[in-house]
C-alpha positions in Angstrom: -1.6 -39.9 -37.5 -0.7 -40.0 -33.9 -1.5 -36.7 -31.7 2.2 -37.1 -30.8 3.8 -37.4 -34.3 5.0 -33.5 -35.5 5.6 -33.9 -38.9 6.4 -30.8 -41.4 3.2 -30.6 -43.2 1.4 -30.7 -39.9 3.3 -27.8 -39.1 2.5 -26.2 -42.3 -1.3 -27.1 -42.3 -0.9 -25.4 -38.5 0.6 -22.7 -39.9 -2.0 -21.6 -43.1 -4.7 -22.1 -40.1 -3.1 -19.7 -37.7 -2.5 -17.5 -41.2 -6.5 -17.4 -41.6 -7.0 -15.9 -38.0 -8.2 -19.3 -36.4 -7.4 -19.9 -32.5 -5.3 -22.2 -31.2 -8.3 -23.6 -29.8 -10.2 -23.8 -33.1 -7.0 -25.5 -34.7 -6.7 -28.2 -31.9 -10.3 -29.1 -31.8 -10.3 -29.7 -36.0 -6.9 -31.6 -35.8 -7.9 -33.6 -32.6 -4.4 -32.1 -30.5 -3.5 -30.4 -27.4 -3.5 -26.6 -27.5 0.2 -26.5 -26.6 1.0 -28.8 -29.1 -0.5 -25.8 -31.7 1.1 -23.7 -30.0 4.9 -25.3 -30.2 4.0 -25.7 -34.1 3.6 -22.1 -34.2 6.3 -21.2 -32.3 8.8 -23.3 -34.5 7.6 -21.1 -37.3 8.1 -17.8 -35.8 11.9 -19.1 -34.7 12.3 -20.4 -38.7 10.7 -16.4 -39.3 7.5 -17.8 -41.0 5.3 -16.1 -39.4 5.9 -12.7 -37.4 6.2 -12.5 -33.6 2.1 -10.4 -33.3 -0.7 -10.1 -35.3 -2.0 -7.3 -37.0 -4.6 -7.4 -34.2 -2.7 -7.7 -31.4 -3.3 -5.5 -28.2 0.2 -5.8 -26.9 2.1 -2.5 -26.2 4.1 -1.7 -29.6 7.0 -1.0 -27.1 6.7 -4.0 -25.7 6.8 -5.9 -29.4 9.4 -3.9 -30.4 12.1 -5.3 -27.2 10.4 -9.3 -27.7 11.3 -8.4 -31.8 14.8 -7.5 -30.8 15.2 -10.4 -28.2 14.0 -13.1 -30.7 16.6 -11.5 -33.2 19.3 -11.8 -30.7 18.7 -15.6 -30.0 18.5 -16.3 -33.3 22.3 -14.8 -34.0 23.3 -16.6 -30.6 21.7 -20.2 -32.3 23.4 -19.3 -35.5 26.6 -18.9 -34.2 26.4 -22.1 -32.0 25.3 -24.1 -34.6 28.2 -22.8 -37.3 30.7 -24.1 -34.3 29.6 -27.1 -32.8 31.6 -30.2 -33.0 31.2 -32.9 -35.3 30.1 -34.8 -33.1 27.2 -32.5 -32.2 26.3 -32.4 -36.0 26.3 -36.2 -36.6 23.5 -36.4 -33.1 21.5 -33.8 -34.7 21.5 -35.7 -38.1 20.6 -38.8 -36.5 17.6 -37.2 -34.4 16.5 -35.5 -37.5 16.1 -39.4 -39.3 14.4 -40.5 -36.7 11.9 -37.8 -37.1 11.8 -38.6 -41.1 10.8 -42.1 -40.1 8.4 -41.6 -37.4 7.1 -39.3 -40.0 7.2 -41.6 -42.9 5.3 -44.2 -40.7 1.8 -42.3 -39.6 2.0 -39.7 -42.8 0.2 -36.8 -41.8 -3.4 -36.4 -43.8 -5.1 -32.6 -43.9 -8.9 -32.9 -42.5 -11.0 -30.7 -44.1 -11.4 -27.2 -43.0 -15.4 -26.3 -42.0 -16.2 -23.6 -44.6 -17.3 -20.3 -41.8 -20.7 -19.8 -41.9 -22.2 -16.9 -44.1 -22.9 -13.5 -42.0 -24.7 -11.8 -45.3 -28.0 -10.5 -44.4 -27.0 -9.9 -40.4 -26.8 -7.0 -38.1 -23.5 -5.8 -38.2 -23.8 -2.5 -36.0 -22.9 -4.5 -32.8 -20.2 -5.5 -31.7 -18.1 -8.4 -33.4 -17.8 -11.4 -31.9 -14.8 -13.5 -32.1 -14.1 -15.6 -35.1 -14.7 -18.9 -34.6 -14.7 -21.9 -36.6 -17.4 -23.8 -37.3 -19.0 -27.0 -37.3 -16.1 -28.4 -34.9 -18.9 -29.2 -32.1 -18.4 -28.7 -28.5 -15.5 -27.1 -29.1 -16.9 -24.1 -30.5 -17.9 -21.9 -27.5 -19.3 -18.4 -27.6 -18.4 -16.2 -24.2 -21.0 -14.0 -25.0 -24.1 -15.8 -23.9 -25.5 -16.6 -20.6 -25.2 -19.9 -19.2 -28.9 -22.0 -19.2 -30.8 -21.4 -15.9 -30.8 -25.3 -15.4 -26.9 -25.5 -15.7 -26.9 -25.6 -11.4 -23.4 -23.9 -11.9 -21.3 -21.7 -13.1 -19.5 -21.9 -16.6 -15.8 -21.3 -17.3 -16.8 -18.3 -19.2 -18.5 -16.5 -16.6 -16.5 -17.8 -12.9 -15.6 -14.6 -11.0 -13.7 -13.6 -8.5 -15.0 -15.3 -5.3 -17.1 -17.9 -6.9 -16.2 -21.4 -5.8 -13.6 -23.4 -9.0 -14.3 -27.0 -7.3 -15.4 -28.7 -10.7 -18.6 -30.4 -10.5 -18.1 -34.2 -11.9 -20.1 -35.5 -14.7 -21.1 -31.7 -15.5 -20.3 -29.7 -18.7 -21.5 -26.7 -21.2 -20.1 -26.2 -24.5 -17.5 -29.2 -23.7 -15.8 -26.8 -20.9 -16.2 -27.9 -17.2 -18.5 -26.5 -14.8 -17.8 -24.9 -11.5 -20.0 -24.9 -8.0 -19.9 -21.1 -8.6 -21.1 -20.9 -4.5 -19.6 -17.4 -2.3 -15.9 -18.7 -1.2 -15.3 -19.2 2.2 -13.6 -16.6 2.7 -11.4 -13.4 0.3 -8.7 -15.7 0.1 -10.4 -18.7 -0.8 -11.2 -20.8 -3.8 -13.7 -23.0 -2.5 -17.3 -22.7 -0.7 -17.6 -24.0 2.9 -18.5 -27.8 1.5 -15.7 -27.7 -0.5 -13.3 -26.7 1.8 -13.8 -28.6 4.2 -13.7 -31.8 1.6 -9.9 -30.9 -0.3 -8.7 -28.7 3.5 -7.2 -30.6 5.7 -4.6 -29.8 8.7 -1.0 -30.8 8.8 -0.6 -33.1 11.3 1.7 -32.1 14.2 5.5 -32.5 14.1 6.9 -35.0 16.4 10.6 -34.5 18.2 11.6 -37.6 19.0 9.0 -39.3 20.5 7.1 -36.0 22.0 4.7 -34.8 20.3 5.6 -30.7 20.0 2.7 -29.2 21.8 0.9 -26.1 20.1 1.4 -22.5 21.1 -1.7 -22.1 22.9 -0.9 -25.1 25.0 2.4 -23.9 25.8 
């Protein structure tokens, strides 16, 4: 099936995914998508009320789920009464985009790869803290932000760049199938880049011309 072909059951084999606490990540990786293409399928489902708005686990303020709960309800009233008054014309589009979805559909059918079955933790030291769940057996794209990146890596990782560490991406370099960063002191507080690579992607504007003078800077005036 084409990345770019949504089809209901690839929504609904997004959906039991998300359901069994996998990533977005983790879901993209095993069905070979973009992350904001999980995403969307996820969000459709929450509109249609499939799945709820947080998870259980969720560390955002209950205040501040309890006003995005009542906002979501609201739009949904507002698309319900559009919808039970638009013209006929409006209806008879909608039908026909909704068949050329069906056969788009009908054309790559969508087919469910398997799910890697999680690897058993029986037998191992659960007194520390957890890690995050991740699913297995997907390859590079199972990355763990908890250990140090190899001495021989000559960079820095995208789990461990901080604040002030140069983010020009080294070509032809990669851990865990995430790029790899210089990771040098910035130029300066307000830089993203080391000296080298700011003075490779900085580079002046050139000066405006009036006319056919060329303005002349302050300090020359």
């Amino acid at each position: 099936m084409s990345p770019k072909t949504t089809t209901p059951e690839r929504d609904a084999f997004i959906v039991r995914l998300w359901k069994a606490e996998q990533t977005s990540n983790q879901i993209a990786a095993l069905l070979g998508i973009s992350r904001n293409t999980v995403i969307g399928a996820i969000d459709r489902a929450r509109k249609r009320g499939e799945l709820p708005l947080y998870r259980e686990d969720s560390r955002v303020p209950a205040e501040r789920q309890l006003a995005h709960e009542a906002k979501v309800a609201t739009a949904r009233k507002a698309e319900a009464e559009r919808l039970a008054t638009q013209s006929e014309d409006a209806k008879m589009q909608a039908a026909n985009r909704r068949k050329g979805h069906v056969r788009k559909a009908e054309a790559t059918p969508f087919v469910a790869p398997p799910v890697p079955e999680p690897v058993s933790t029986e037998g191992e030291d659960t007194s520390s803290p957890a890690k995050p769940k991740e699913l297995h057996g997907v390859g590079h794209y199972t990355v763990s932000f908890f250990d140090p990146d190899p001495p021989d890596l000559d960079g820095v990782s995208l789990a461990h760049i901080k604040n002030n560490q140069c983010r020009s991406i080294l070509p032809g370099k990669s851990h865990q199938g995430l790029a790899v960063f210089c990771g040098k002191p910035t130029k300066s507080l307000i830089s993203s880049w080391c000296a080298k690579h700011h003075a490779l992607y900085y580079s002046r504007v050139p000066p405006k011309r009036d006319g056919f003078t060329i303005l002349k800077r302050k300090q020359e005036a």
